[in-house]
DOVOVEX-833009 format. One line per 3 residues: their letters; for each residue x, y, z of C-alpha. Coordinates in Angstrom, 2 decimals. Example, Ala and Ser with C-alpha at 12.3 -4.5 7.8 and 13.67 -1.06 7.14 Angstrom:
BEGIN
AS> 12.30,-4.50,7.80  13.67,-1.06,7.14
end
This chain:
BEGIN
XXX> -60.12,53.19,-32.19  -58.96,56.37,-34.12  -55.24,56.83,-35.17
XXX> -54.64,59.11,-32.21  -55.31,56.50,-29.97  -53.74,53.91,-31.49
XXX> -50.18,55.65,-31.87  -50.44,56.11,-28.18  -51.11,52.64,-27.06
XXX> -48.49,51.96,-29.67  -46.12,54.22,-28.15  -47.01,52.33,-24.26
XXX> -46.44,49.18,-25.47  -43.26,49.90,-27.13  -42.08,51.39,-23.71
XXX> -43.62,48.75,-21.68  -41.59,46.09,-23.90  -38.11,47.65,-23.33
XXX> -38.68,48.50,-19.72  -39.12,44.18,-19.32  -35.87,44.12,-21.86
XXX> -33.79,46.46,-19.71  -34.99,44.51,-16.82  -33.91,41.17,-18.33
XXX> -30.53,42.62,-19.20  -29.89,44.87,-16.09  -30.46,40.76,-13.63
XXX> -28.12,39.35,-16.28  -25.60,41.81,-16.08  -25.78,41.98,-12.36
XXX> -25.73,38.22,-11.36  -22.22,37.72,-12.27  -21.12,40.93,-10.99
XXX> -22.52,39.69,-7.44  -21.19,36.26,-7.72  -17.91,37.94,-8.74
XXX> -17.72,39.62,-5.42  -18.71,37.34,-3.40  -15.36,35.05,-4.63
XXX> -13.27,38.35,-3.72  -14.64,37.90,-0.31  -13.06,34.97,1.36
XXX> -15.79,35.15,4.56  -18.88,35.13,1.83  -17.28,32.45,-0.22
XXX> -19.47,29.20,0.11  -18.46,26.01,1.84  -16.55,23.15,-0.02
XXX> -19.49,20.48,-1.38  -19.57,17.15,-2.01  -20.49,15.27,-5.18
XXX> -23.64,16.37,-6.89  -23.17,20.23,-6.19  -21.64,22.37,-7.19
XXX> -17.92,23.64,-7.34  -17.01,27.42,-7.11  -13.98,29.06,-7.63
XXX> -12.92,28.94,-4.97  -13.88,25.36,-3.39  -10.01,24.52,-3.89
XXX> -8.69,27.44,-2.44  -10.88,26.97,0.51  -9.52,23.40,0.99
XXX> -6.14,24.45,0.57  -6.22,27.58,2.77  -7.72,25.01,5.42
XXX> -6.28,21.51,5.04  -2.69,22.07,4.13  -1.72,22.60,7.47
XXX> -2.62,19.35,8.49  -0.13,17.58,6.37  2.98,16.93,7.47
XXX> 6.47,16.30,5.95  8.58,12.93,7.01  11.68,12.56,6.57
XXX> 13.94,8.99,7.50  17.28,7.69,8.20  18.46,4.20,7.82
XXX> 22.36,3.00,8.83  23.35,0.02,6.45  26.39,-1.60,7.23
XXX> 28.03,-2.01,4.35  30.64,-5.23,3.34  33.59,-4.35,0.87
XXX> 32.28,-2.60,-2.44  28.52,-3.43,-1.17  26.31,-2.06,-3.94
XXX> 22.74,-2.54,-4.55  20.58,-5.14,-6.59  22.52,-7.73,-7.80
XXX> 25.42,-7.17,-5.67  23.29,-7.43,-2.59  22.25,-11.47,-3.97
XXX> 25.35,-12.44,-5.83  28.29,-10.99,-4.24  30.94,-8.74,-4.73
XXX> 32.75,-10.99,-7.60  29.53,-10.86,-9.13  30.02,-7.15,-9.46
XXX> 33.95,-6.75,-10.16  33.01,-9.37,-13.00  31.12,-7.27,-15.19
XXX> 31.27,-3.79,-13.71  35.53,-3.65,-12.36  36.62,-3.26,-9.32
XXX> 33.88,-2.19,-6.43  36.23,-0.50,-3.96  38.84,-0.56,-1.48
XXX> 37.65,-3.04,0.89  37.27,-0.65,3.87  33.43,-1.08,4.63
XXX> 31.76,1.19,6.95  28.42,2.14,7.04  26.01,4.09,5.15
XXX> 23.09,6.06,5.63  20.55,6.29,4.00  17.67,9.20,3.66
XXX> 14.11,9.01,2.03  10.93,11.49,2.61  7.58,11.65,2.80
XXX> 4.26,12.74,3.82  2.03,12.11,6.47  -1.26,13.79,7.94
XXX> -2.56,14.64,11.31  -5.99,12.33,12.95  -6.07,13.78,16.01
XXX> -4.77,16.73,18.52  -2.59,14.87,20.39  -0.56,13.97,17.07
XXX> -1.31,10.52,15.38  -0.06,10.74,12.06  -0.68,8.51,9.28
XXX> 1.38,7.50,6.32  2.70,4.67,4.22  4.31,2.17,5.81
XXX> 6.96,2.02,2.62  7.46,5.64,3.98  8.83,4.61,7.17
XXX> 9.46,1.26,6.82  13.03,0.19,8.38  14.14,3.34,9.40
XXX> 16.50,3.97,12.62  14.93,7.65,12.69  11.33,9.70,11.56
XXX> 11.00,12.98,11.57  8.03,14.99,11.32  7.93,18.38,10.05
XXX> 4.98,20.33,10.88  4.74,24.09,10.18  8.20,25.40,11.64
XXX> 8.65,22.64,13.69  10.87,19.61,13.65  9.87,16.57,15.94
XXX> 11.17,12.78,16.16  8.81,10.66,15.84  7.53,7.37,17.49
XXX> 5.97,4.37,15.40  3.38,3.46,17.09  2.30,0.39,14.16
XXX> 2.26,-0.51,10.34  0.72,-2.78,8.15  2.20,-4.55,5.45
XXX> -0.86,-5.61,3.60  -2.38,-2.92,3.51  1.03,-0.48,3.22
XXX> -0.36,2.17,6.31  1.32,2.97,9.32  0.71,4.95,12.57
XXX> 3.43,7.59,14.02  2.99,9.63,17.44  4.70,13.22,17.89
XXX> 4.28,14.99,20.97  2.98,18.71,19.86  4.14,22.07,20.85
XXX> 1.42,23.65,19.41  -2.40,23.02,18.25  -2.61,20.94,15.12
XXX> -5.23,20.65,11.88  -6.80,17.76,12.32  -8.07,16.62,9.29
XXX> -11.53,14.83,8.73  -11.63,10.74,7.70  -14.23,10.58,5.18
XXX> -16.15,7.61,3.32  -14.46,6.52,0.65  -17.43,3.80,-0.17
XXX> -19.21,6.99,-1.13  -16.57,8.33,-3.19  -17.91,8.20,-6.93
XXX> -16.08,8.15,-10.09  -15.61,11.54,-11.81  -15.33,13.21,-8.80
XXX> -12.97,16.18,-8.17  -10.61,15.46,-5.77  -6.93,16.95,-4.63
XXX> -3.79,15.50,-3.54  -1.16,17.31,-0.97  1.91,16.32,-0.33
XXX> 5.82,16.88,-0.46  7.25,15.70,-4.10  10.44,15.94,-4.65
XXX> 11.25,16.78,-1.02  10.67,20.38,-2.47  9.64,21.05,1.37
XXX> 6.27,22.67,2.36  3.05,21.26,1.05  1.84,21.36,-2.62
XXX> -1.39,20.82,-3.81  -2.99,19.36,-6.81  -6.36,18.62,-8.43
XXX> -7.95,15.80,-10.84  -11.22,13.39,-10.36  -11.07,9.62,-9.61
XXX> -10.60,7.87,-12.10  -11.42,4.21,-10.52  -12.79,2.71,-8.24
XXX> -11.63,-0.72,-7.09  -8.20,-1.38,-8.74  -6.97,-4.36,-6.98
XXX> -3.46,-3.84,-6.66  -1.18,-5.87,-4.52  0.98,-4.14,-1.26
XXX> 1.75,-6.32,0.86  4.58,-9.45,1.25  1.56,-12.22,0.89
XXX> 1.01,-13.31,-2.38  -2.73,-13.61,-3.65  -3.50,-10.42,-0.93
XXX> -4.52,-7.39,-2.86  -6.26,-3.65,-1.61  -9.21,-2.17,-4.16
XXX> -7.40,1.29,-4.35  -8.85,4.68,-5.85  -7.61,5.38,-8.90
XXX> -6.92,8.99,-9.57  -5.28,11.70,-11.94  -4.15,13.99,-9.43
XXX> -0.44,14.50,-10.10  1.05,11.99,-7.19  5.18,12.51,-7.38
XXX> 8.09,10.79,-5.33  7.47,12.24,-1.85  4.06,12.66,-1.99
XXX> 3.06,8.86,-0.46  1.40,8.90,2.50  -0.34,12.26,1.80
XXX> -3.94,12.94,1.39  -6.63,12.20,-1.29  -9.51,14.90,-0.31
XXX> -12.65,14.98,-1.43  -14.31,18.82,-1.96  -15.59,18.86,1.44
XXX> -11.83,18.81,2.59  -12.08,15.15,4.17  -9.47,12.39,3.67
XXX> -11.06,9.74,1.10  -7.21,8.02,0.56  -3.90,7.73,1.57
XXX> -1.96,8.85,-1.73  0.16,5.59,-2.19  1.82,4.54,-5.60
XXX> 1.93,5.96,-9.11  2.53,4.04,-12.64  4.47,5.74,-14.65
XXX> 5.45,3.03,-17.69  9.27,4.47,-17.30  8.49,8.33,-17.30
XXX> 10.49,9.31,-13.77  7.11,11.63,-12.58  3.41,11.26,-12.66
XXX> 1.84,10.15,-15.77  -1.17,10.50,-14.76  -1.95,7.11,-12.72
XXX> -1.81,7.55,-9.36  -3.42,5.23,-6.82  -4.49,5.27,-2.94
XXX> -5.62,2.66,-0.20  -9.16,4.14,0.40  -9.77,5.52,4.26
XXX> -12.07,3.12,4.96  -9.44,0.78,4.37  -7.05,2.44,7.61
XXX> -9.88,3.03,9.70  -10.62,-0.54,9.91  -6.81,-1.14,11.38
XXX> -6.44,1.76,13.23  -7.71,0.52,16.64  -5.51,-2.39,15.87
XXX> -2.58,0.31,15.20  -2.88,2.08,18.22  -3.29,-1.02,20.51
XXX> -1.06,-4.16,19.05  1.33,-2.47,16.74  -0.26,-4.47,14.16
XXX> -2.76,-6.11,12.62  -3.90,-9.72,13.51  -6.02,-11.56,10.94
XXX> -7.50,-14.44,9.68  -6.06,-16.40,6.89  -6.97,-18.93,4.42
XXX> -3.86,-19.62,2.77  -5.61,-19.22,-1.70  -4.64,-17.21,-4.42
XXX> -7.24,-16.24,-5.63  -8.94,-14.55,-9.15  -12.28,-13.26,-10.81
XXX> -14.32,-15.24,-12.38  -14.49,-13.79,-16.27  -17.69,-14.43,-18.35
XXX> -15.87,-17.25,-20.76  -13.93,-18.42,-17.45  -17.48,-18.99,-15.85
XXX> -18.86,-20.43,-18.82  -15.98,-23.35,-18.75  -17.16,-23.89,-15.20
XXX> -21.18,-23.80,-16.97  -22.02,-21.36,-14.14  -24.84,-18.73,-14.95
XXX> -23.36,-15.74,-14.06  -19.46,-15.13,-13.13  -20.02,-14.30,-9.43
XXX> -17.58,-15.96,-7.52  -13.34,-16.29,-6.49  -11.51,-19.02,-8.40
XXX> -8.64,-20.64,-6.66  -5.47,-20.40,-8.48  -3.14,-22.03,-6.01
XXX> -2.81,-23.05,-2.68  -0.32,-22.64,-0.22  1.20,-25.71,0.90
XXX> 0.61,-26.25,4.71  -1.96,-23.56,4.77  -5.89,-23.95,6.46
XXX> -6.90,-24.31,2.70  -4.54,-26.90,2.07  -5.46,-28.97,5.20
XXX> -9.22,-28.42,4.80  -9.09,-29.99,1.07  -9.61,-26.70,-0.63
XXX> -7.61,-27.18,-4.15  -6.93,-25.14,-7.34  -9.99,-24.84,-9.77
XXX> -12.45,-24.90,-6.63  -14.92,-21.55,-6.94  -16.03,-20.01,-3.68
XXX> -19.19,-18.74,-4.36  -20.06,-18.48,-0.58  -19.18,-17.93,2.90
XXX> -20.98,-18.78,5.91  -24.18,-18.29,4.16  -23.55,-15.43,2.39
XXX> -22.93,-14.79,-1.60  -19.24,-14.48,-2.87  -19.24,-11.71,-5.38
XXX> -15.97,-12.05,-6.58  -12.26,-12.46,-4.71  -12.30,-9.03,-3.37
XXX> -15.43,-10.06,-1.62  -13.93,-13.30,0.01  -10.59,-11.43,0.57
XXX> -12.31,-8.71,2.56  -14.16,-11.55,4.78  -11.82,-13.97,5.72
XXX> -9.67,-10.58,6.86  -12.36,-9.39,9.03  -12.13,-12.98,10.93
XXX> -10.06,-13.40,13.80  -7.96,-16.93,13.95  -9.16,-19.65,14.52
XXX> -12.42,-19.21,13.31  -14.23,-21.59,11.52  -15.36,-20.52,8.33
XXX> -17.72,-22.62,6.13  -17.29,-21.96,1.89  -19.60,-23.24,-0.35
XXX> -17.92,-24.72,-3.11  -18.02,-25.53,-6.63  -15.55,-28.62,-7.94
XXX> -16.36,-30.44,-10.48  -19.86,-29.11,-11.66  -21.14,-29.94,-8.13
XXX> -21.58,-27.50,-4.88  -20.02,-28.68,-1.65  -19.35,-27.10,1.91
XXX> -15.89,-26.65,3.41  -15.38,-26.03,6.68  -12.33,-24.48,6.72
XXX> -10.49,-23.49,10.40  -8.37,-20.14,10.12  -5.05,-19.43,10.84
XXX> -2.91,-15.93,11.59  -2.40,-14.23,8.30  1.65,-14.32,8.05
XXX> 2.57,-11.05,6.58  4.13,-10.10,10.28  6.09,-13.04,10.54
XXX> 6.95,-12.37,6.59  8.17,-9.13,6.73  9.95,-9.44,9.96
XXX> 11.99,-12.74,8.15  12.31,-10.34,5.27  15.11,-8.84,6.24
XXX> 15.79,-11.30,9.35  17.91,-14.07,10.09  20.88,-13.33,11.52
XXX> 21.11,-16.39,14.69  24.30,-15.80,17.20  27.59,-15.91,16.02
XXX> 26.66,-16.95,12.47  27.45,-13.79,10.87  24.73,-13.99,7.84
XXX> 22.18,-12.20,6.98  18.61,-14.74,5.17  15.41,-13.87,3.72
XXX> 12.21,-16.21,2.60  12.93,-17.29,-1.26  10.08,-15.65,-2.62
XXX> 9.36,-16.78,-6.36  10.72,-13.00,-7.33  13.47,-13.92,-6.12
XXX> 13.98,-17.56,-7.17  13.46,-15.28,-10.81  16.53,-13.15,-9.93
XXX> 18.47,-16.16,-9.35  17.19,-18.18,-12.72  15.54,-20.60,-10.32
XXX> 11.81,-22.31,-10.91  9.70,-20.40,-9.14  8.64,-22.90,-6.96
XXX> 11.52,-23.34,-5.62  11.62,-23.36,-1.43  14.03,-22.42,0.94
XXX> 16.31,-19.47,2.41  18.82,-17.18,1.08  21.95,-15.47,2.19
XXX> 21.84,-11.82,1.11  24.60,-11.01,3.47  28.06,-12.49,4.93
XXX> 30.22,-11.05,7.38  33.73,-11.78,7.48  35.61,-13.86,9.82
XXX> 32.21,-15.78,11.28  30.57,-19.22,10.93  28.82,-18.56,7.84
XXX> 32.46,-17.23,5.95  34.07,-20.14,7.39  31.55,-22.82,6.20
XXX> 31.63,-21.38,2.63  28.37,-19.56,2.22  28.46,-16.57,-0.26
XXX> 25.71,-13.82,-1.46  23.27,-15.61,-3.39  22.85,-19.27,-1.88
XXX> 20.15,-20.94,-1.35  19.66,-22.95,1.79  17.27,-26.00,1.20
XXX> 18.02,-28.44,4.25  19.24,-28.59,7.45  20.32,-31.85,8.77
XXX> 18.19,-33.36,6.19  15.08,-31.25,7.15  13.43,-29.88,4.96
XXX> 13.25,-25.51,5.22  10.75,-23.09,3.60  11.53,-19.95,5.86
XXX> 13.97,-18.23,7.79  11.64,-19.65,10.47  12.53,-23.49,9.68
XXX> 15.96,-22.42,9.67  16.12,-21.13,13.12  14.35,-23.73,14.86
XXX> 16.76,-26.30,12.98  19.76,-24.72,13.89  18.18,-24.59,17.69
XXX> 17.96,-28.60,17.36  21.51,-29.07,16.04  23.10,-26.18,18.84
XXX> 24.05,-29.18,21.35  25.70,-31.13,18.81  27.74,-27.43,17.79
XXX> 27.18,-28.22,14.26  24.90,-28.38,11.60  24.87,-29.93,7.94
XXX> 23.68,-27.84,5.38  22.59,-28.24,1.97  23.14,-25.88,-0.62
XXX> 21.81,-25.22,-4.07  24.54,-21.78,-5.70  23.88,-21.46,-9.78
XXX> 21.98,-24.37,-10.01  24.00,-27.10,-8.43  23.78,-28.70,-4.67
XXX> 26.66,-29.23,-2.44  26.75,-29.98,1.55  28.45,-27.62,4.34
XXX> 29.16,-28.03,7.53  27.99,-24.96,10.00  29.88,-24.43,12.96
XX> 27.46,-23.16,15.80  29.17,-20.72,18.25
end
């Protein structure tokens, strides 16, 4: 080839090379410019995804622009009568004295009533307007409201669950609602983006905001059972004061959690650690919601743990799959079946016990009286249990809460829980009833109860609950009085109850 020639094949291949170059550059330049407008164009934007795709720009805004409307605003009020200088806390255990003690004088001795206000968030199921929430949302109020949009309505409880800290409202629409999707929270995965709405602050309106989960499984306790816990999603999505009972969405826009508590190690806002009962969790109950008002369980009557690596080691088990049983409740199914502390369940009616979660989760699902058999490990050896259920008590619990008050007695009891027995510098173990409230001029003023006592026996029975109480004081009602023992800072004295 002459040097003619080759300065023109030269001069090709130079211009062949920066035609591919401009080519290159020209599709790099353009992609962006095209993705670009398609973000500026809500109608071409691309559907919300799930985990393992990917997230656009404007995934969030979609959800947003779509799901807010679903979530609602609640709002309660609660009428407390109130005694003379009736404060909170220690006052409501110990008594006014208590108070004017250390703190002065606590008023003029008027009473009266007061109300009290607290708000919330909720979300829409379905079109004829069942609303979820927390049941610490609503729970003893004389009023719910439900804001929706530009609307005010009052809403109806239609159930709640203490265990599990949900609860089920009705509204009766006068418009189409956003129903928002239930999603799988099994499938939920940590790491993935999620975004809380709600109502902090009572700001009013909805605000959204955005973080992954954190964790999965954080067995946190809600309800008024000891040893009962719910394996929450953990996530950094701010969740403020007025945000429980608002969604946890996942980025296809579905409910994966019912935003619930936060920690906050004394700062008064997020910090970061926010937690909520998985979906899965309410959809179990809801039928029972909608029908009963509540839910009905099986119980066993353990506390139970995990079983740690060295903790399964002292036990020489191979592996640490199993619940250890830390105590058991006196007059429970577990107690009358045999079932003690240090006993590991590592199975239930055939089936492999993970870990307490797993048992928890089981003997829930049972109805009462069902018969369940646990395979047992005491004392290096296995043995089977049969073990008969009863009705898991957190109804009767949280109804006796705050219950108590029998005729003309004129006081207020609730179940000594070992929180409680704390407050008042008892042991822990200590059983009973006490008076968190006494009205003036009735039985209980008269026979010397105060704030803060303890009620042990009546008529030399033995009580445990504000249950044993009442069906003592039925006994003693033909006689028109009952004897009552006492324990107030420590010591016991004996009073005599008149029965109206």
């Amino acid at each position: 080839m002459n040097t003619r020639s080759r300065t023109i094949a030269s001069f090709f291949s130079v211009a062949m090379a920066a035609m591919l170059f401009g080519a290159v550059v020209t599709s790099q330049i353009q992609r962006p410019m095209a993705a670009e407008a398609r973000n500026l164009d809500p109608a071409a934007s691309p559907p919300p995804v799930g985990p393992g795709g990917s997230i656009t720009l404007d995934t969030f805004k979609e959800i947003a622009r779509r799901q807010t409307a679903g979530v609602v605003n609640i709002g309660t009020k609660k009428v407390v009568r109130r005694g003379r200088g009736n404060e909170q806390g220690l006052q409501e255990l110990f008594g006014d004295d208590f108070m004017e003690r250390f703190f002065g004088p606590q008023g003029n001795g008027s009473g009266g009533n007061e109300t009290q206000r607290s708000l919330g968030s909720g979300f829409v199921v379905d079109k004829d307007g069942t609303i979820l929430t927390n049941r610490h949302v609503i729970d003893g109020a004389d009023e719910i409201t439900v804001s929706v949009g530009r609307h005010d309505y009052v809403a109806k409880l239609l159930g709640k669950d203490a265990r599990t800290d949900v609860a089920l409202l009705k509204i009766e629409p006068k418009e189409p609602l956003t129903v928002l999707a239930l999603g799988n929270s099994d499938e939920t995965e940590v790491g993935e983006w999620v975004m809380a709405v709600g109502n902090p602050f009572g700001l009013g309106g909805n605000s959204v905001t955005v973080g992954v989960v954190s964790y999965k499984g954080r067995a946190i306790p809600l309800g008024v059972v000891r040893g009962t816990s719910v394996d929450m999603i953990q996530t950094d999505a701010a969740i403020n004061p007025g945000n429980s009972g608002g969604p946890l969405l996942n980025t296809r826009g579905e409910v994966i959690g019912i935003n619930t508590l936060i920690i906050t190690r004394g700062v008064a806002a997020s910090a970061g650690v926010g937690f909520a009962v998985p979906i899965n969790v309410a959809k179990e109950i809801l039928p029972q919601l909608r029908q009963r008002g509540k839910v009905i369980r099986g119980w066993l009557g353990v506390q139970i743990q995990p079983l740690s690596d060295d903790m399964a080691r002292t036990y020489r088990m191979k592996d640490n799959k199993g619940a250890l049983i830390s105590d058991v409740t006196s007059d429970s199914p577990a107690e009358k079946a045999g079932l003690k502390a240090d006993d590991v369940v590592v199975g239930v009616d055939g089936k492999a016990v993970e870990d307490n979660s797993d048992l928890s989760r089981y003997i829930a699902s049972k109805s009462p009286g069902t018969t369940v058999h646990l395979r047992v490990l005491r004392g290096g050896a296995e043995q089977t249990i049969a073990v008969t259920l009863g009705t898991f008590p957190e109804e009767t619990a949280d109804a006796d809460e705050g219950a108590g008050r029998r005729g003309q007695l004129g006081m207020t009891l609730r179940n000594l829980t070992p929180d409680m027995a704390d407050r008042l510098e008892l042991p822990r173990t200590s059983k009973g009833v006490v008076v968190t409230a006494v009205e003036a001029g009735e039985a209980a003023e008269e026979a010397g109860l105060a704030r803060g006592d303890v009620i042990v026996s009546v008529n030399g029975s033995a009580i445990a609950s504000v249950a044993d109480f009442e069906r003592e004081i039925d006994r003693a009602r033909p006689d028109g009085i009952a004897r009552l023992r006492v324990r107030r800072a420590g010591d016991y004295s004996f009073l005599v109850l008149k029965l109206k």
